[in-house]
C-alpha positions as CSV (number, residue, x, y, z in Angstrom):
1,X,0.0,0.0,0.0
2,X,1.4,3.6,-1.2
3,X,2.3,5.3,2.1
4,X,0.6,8.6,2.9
5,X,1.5,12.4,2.8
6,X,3.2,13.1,5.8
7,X,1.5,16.3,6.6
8,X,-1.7,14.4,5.9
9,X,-0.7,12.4,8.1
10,X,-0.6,14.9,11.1
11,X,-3.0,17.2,9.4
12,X,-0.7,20.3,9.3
13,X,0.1,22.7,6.4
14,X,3.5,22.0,4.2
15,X,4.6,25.3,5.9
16,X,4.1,24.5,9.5
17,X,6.2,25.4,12.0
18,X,8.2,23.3,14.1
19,X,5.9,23.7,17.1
20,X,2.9,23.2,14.9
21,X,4.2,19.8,14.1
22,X,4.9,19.0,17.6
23,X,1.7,19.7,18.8
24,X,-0.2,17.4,16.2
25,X,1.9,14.5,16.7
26,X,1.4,15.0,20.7
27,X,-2.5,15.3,20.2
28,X,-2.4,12.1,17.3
29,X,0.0,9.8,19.5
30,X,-2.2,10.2,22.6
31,X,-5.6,9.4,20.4
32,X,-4.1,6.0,18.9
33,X,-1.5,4.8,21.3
34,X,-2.4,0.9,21.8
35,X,-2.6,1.1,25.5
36,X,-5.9,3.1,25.3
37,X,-7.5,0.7,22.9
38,X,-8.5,-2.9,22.9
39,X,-9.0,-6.0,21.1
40,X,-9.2,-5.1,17.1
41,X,-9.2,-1.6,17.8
42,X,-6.1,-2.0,19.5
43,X,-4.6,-3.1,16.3
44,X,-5.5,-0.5,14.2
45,X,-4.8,2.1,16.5
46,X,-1.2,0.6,16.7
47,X,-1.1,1.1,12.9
48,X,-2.1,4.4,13.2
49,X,0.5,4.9,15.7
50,X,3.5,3.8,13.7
51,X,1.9,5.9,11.1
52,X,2.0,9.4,12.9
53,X,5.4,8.3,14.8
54,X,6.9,7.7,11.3
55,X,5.8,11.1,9.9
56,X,7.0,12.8,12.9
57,X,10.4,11.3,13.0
58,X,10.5,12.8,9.2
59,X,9.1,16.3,9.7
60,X,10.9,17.2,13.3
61,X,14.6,16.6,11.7
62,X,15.6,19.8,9.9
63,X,17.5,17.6,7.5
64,X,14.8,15.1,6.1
65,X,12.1,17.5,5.9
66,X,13.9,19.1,3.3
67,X,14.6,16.2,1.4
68,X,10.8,15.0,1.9
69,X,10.2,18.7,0.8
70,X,12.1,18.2,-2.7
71,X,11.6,14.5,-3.3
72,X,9.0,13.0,-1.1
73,X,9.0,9.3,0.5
74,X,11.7,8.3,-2.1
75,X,14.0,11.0,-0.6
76,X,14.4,9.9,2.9
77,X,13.8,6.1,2.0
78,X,16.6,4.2,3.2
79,X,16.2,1.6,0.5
80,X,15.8,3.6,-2.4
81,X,17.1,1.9,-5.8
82,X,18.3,3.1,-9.0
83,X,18.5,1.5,-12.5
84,X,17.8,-2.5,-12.7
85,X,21.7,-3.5,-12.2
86,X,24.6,-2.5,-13.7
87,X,26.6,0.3,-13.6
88,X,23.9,2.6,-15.7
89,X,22.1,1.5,-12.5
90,X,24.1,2.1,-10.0
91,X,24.7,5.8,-11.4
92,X,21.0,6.5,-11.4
93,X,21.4,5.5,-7.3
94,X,24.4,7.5,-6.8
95,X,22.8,10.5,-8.5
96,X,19.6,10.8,-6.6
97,X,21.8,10.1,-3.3
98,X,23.7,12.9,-4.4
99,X,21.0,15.3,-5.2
100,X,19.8,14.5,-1.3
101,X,22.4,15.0,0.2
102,X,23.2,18.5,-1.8
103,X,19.7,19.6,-0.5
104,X,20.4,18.3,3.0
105,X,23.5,20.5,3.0
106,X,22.0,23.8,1.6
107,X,23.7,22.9,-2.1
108,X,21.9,24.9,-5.1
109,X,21.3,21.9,-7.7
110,X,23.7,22.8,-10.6
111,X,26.5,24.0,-7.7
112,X,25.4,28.0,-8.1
113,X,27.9,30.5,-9.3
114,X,31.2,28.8,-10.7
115,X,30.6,25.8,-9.0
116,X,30.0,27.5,-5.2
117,X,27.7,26.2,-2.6
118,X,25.0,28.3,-2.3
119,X,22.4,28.6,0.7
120,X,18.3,29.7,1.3
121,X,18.5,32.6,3.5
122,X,16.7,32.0,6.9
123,X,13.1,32.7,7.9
124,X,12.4,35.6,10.0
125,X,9.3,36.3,12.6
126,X,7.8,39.6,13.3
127,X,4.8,39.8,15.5
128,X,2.0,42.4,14.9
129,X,-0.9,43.3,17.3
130,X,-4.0,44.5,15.8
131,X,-7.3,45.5,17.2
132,X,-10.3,43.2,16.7
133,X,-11.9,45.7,14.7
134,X,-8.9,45.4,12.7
135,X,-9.1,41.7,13.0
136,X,-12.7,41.8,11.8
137,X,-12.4,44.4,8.6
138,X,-9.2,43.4,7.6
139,X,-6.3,46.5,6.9
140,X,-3.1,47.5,4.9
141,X,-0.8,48.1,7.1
142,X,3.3,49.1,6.9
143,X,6.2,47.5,8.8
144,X,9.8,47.7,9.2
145,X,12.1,45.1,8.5
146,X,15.5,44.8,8.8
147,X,17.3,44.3,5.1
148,X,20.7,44.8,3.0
149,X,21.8,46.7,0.3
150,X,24.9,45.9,-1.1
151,X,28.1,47.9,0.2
152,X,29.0,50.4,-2.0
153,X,33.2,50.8,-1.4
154,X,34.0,47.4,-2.3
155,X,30.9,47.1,-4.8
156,X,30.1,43.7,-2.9
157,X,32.6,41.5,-3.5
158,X,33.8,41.9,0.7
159,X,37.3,42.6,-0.2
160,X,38.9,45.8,0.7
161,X,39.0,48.5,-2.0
162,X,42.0,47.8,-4.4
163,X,41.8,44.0,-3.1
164,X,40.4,41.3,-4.5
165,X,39.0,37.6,-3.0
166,X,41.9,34.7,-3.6
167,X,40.4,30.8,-4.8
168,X,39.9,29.1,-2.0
169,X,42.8,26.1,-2.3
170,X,41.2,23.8,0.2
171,X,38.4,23.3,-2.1
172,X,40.0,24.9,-5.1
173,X,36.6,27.2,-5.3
174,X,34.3,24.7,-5.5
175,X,32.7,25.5,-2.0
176,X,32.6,21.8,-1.2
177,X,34.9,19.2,-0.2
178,X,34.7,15.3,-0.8
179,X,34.1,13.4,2.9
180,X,34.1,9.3,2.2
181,X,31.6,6.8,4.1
182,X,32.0,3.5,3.3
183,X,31.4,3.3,-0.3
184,X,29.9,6.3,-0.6
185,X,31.4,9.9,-1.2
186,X,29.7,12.6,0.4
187,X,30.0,16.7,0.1
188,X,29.9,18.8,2.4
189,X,30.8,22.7,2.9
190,X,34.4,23.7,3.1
191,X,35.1,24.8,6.3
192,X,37.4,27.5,5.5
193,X,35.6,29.2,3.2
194,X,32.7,27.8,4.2
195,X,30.9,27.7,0.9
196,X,31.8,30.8,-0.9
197,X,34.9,29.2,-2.7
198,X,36.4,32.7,-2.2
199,X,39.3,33.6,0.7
200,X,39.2,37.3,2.1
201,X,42.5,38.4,3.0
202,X,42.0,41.9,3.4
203,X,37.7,42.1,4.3
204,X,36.2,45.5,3.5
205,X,36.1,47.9,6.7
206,X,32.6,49.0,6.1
207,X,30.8,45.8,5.9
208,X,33.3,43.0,7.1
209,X,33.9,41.3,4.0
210,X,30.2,40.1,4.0
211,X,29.6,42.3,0.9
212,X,26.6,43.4,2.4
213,X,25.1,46.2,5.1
214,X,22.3,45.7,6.8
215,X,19.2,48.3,7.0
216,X,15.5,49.0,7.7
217,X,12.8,48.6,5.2
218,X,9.1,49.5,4.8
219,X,6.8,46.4,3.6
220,X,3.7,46.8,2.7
221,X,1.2,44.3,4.4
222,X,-1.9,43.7,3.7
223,X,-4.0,42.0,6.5
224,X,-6.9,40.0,5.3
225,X,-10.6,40.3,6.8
226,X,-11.6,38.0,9.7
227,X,-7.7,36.9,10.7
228,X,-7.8,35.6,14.3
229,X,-5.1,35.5,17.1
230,X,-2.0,33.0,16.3
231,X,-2.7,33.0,12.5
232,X,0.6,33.6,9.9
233,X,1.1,35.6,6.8
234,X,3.7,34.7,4.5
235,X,5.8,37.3,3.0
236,X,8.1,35.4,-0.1
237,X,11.5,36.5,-0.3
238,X,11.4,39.0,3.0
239,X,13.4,37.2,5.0
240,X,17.4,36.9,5.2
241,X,19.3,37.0,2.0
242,X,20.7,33.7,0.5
243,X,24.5,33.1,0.7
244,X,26.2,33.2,-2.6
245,X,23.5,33.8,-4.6
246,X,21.4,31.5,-3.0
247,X,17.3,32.6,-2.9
248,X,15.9,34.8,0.6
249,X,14.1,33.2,3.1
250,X,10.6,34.3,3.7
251,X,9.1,36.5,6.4
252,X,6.3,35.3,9.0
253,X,4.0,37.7,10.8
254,X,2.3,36.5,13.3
255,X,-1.1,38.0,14.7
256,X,-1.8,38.8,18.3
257,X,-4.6,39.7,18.8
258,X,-5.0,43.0,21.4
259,X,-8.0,42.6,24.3
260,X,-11.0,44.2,23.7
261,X,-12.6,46.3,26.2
262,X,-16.3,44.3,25.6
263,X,-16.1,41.6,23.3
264,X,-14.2,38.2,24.0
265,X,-13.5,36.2,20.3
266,X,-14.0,32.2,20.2
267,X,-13.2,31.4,16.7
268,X,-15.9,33.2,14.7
269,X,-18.4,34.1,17.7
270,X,-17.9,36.8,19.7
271,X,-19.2,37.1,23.4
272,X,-20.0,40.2,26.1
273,X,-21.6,40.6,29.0
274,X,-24.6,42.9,29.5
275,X,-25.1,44.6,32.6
276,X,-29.2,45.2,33.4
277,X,-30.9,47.3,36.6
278,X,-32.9,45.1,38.9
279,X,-35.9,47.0,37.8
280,X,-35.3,45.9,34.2
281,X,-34.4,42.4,35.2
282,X,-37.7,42.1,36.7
283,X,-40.2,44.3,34.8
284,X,-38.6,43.6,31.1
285,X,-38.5,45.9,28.4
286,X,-36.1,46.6,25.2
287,X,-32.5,47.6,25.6
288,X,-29.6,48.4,23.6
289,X,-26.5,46.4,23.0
290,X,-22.9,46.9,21.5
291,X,-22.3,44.6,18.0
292,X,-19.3,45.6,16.2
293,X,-21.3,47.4,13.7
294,X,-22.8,49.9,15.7
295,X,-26.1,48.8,18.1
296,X,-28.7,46.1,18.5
297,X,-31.7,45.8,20.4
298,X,-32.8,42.7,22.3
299,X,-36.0,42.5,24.1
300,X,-35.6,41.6,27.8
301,X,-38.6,39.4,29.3
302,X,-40.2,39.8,32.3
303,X,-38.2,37.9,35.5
304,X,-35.0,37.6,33.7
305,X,-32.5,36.4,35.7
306,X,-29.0,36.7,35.5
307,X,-26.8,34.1,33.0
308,X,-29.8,34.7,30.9
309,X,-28.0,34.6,27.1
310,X,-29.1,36.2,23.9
311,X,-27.9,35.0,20.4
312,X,-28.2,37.7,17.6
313,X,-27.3,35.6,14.5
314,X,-24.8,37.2,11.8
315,X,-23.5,39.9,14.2
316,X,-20.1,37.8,15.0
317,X,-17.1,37.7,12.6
318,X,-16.6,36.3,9.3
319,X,-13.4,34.5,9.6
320,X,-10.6,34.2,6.7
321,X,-12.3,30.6,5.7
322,X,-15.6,31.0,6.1
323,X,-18.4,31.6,4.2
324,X,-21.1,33.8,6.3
325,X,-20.2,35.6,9.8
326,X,-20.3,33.8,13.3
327,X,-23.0,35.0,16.0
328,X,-22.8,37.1,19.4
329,X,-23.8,35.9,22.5
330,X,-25.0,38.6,25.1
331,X,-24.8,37.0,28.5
332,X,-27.1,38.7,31.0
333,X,-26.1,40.1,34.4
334,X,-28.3,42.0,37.0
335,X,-27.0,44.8,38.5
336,X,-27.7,45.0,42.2
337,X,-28.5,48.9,43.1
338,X,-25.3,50.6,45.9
339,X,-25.3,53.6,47.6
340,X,-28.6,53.8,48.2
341,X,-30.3,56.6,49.5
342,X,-32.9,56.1,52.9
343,X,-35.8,56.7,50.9
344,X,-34.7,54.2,48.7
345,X,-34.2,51.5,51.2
346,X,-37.7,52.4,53.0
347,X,-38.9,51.6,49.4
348,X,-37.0,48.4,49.0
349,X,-38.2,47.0,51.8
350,X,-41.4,47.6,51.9
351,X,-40.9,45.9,48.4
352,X,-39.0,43.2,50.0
353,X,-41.9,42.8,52.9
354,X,-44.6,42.4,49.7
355,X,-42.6,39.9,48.1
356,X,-42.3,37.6,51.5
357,X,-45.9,37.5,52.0
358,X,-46.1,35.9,48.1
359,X,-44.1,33.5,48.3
360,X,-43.0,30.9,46.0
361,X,-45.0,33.0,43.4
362,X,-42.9,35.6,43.3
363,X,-39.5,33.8,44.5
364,X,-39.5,30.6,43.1
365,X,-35.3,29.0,43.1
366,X,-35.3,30.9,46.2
367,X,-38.0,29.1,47.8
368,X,-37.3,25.7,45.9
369,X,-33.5,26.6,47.6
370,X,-35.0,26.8,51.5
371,X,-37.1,23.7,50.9
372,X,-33.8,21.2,49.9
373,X,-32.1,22.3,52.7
374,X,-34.8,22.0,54.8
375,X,-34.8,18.3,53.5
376,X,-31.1,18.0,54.1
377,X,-31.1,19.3,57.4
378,X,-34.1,17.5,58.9
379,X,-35.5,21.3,59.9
């Protein structure tokens, strides 16, 4: 049977981060470890098991991720074949083992530049907060970067003005050197020039023989409608600069979502509490409530206690996937009256004196309250 996806297999994105991985695996290995399951359940849950653990094994190493990434199962199967025999055979082999390893390595198929190892520049992170109106609307926004412009007095090349960059004679500027295992030969970067192919004798003052200075940039982003907290964009090509003319590595931004003063997000929905005077609690009537689109009115019944919730359908947030907007929840809570005047509490209680003599009628959990404890005290 053909083997599945990996990433299928933990059901995470091709661009997941490290964490992301780790956290599927963690939630997949605790669902079909054998130990929870029994008889014939037990046994395809152990499949499963080996399943995950196998694509985890692959996607948490660095190394044969990115040979997964470029050739799939065939690049990180350990008894991958060439040709049927022969040396034609054996070639076929030895050039696909080499094409791994080049990738595993940060090698440029084709050696880059006069034969130089070249390198994908790194990822970088940057974390924006944005309001949940923001969130909700979506918004073009600007943000600075670092980046690098190539340095001007030695045009880029590292070497000090009037200087030039010698052939590196470890590696004869190839960038790589031979290292042999067994009966295989593998590459891997020079360490003295590690991977340019080029020696600096004399480095430029201004940018240290890198060839490069680094420097702010403005990027515009654009921040699409309905995002929600932890959520990434991807930026191609914003991230660190490749090493001898190897391609950028891409840019992250990562969403935090900034508290709101009244509304709480779950997923879609969005949730707030609603303050109500006793009076209103108990004599209903139509009041007023935030939505993020200006007001809504909900009609209170009479006797509403507090907990009571109200769903207003449509009035929550149409997230980045989704095809119509989540709801809001108003969640009730009576107000109980301070600072109150002695008219007021001549009032009250004279109230409160009108409600004893009704009873249950008027009081009814309160009552129903007094009776069970009177059952669980005997009185």
């Amino acid at each position: 049977m053909a083997k599945r996806d990996f990433y299928e297999v933990l059901g995470v994105a091709k661009n997941a981060s490290e964490e992301e991985i780790k956290k599927a695996y963690r939630k997949l290995a605790m669902k079909f470890h054998p130990d929870r399951h029994q008889g014939d359940e037990a046994k395809e849950a152990e499949g499963k098991f080996k399943e995950v653990k196998e694509a985890y094994e692959m996607l948490s190493d660095a190394q044969k991720r990115a040979a997964y990434d470029q050739y799939g199962h065939a690049g990180v199967d350990p008894n991958m074949r060439g040709g049927a025999g022969g040396a034609e055979g054996f070639g076929g082999f030895g050039e696909a083992f080499g094409d791994i390893f080049g990738d595993i390595f940060g090698q440029q198929r084709g050696g880059g530049r006069g034969g130089r190892q070249v390198f994908r520049g790194g990822d970088l992170s940057y974390a924006m907060e944005v309001t949940l109106e923001e969130a909700a609307a979506g918004k073009d926004a600007q943000i600075r970067i670092p980046g690098w412009e190539e340095c001007e007095p030695c045009d880029g090349t590292g070497a000090k003005k009037g200087t030039s960059a010698k052939t590196c004679g470890t590696c004869q500027g190839s960038g790589t050197v031979q290292m042999r295992q067994g009966f295989f030969s593998v590459q891997q970067t020079c360490p003295h020039c590690r991977g340019s192919g080029k020696i600096i004798s004399d480095p430029c003052p201004s940018c240290s023989g890198q060839g490069k200075l680094k420097k702010q940039k403005t990027l515009e982003v654009k921040i699409p409608a309905g995002i929600d907290d932890g959520m990434r964009i991807r930026s191609t090509g914003n991230g660190e600069p490749g090493t001898n003319g190897g391609p950028p590595g891409d840019l992250y931004i990562e969403i935090r979502l900034k508290k709101h003063d009244i509304f709480e997000r779950d997923g879609d929905d969005l949730h707030c509490s609603v303050p109500i005077g006793f009076s209103k609690a108990a004599l209903g009537g139509e009041i007023d409530v935030p939505t993020l689109n200006g007001k809504a009115a909900i009609d209170i019944p009479e006797g509403t206690q507090t907990g009571k919730q109200f769903r207003l359908r449509g009035k929550g947030i149409k997230g980045v996937r989704a095809s119509y907007p989540g709801d809001l929840y108003c969640h009730i809570t009576v107000e109980t009256p301070v600072k109150l005047t002695e008219h007021q509490r001549k009032l009250l209680k004279e109230f409160d004196e009108s409600l004893q003599k009704g009873g249950a009628k008027h009081m009814p959990t309160g009552n129903s309250w007094t009776d069970k404890l009177k059952g669980l005290f005997g009185a």
